[in-house]
N, C-alpha and C positions, 0 to 999 in steps of 0.2 A: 742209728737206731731211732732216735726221737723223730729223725725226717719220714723216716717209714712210717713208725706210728700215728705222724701228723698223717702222711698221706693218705692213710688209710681211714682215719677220721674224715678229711675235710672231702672223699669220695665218696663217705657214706652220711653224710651233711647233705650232701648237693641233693640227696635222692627223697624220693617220694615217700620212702621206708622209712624216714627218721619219723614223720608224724605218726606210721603207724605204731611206732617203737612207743614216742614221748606218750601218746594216749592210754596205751596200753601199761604204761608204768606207772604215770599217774592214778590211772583209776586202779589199777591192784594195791597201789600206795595207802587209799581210802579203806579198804578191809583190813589189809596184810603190809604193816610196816616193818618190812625186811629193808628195805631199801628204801633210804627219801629220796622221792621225785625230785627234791630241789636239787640235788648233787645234776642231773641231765638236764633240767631248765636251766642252772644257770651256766650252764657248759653250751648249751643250744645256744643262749646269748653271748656267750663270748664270739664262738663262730658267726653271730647272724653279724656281730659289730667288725669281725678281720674283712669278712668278706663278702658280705649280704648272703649268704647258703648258710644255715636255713633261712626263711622269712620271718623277722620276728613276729611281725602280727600273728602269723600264723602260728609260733611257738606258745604265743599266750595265748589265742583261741584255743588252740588242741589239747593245751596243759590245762587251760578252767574247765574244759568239758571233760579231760580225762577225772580230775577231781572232782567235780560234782557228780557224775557216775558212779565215781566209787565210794564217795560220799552215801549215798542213797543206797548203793548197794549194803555198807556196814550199819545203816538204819534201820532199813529191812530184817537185816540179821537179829538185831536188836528189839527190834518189835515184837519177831518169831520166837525166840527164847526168852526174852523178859521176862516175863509171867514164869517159865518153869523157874528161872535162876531167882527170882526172887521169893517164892513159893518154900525156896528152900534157906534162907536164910533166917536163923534164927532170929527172934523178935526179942529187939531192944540191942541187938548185939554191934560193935562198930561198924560193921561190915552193912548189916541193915541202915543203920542211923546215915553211913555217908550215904547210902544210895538214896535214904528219900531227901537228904541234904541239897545234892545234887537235882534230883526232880524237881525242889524248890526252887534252885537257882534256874533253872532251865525257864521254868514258870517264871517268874519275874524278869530275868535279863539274858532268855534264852538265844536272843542274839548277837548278844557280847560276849557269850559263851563261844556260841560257834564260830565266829568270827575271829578272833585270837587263839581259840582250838587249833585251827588250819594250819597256825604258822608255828606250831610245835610238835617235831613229829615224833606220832605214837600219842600225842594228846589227841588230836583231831576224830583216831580211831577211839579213844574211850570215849570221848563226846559226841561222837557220832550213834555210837550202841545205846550210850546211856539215853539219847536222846529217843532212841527208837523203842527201845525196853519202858521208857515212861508215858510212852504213848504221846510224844508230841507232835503238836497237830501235825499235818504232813505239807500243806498247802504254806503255814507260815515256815516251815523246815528249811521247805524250798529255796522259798524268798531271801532267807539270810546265811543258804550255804551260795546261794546263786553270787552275793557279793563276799563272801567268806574265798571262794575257789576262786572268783576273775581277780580281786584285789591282792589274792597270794601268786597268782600267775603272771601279773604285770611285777610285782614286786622281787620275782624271781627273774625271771628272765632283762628289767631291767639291771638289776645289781651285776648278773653277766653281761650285758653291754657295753657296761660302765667298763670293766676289764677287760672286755674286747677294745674297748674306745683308747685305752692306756696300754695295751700293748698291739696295737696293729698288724705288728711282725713276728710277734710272737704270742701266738693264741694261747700256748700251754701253760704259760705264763701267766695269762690273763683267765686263763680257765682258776689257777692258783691264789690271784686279786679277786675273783670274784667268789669265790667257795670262802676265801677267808673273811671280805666281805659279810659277805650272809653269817659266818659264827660268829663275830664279832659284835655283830647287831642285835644272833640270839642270847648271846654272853651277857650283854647290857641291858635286854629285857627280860631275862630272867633274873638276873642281879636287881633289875628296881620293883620287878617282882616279889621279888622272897623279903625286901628290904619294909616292905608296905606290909606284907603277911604278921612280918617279925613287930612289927609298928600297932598291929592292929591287935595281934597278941594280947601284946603287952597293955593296950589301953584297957583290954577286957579284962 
């Protein structure tokens, strides 16, 4: 059964349709986080490390362009509705107060925002809208989803590599090294995350 389902994989790796796939996931990743794109980057890099199909360059080019697409697209959305969704929120209320909180941060270190946004999914989507809804600029947007989407696309597809590289012979395997990989690393930076919040808390 697992040889079948390998085979069946590493036939539909080889082919031209995987990039249309990996693009197409990523950028709907960017609006509509049903699915993290990381789960198929780092799975593409397992396979690109068993057996060169797919190419990796080409899984991180295809994966940064699918995300900044759909980056831009959940911007846009966000631009379009801002205005009504803030219109309607009641003045002084929490809901109000985080949003122009947020607007602040965006404005000061709005691309430290987006940039560590990327690599948390379902954050990326709310800082993608909020950034569109505040109106920020579009031209500097660009420029720091541009290394926000390449620097999560090398960082995905190498951590699959990495388990393709340890297990050679057995990719599903290495598909398993490499997905645990990547939670483990969001485990730890979310933990010195929350632990800096709880720190900063407390000094206030």
């Amino acid at each position: 059964m697992d040889n079948a389902i390998l085979d069946a994989i590493e036939g539909f790796v080889a082919t031209p349709w995987v990039y249309v796939a990996l693009f197409a996931v990523a950028k709907l990743d960017g609006f509509f986080p049903v699915v993290p794109s990381e789960t198929l980057v780092v799975t593409l890099g397992v396979f690109a490390a068993a057996d060169g199909n797919p190419n990796l360059l080409l899984v991180i080019l295809v994966a940064a362009l699918g995300a900044f697409t759909g980056d831009h697209i959940s911007y846009f959305i966000g631009r379009k509705s801002g205005d009504r969704v803030f219109s309607k929120l009641k003045p002084g209320s929490r809901t109000h107060r985080a949003y122009e909180h947020v607007g602040d941060m965006l404005e000061k270190r709005g691309g430290l925002v987006l940039v560590i946004a990327r690599y948390i999914p379902g954050g990326r989507t709310a800082a993608t809208l909020t950034t569109g809804a505040t109106r920020y600029p579009l031209g500097r947007f660009s420029r720091y989803d541009a290394i926000a989407a390449v620097s999560w696309a090398i960082y995905s597809a190498c951590i699959g590599y990495i388990g393709g590289a340890a297990f050679e012979h057995n990719p599903l395997r290495g598909v398993a090294l490499g997905l645990g990989l990547a939670l483990a690393i969001t485990v730890v930076h979310e933990g010195v995350r929350y632990l800096r919040n709880r720190r900063a808390s407390a000094a206030e």
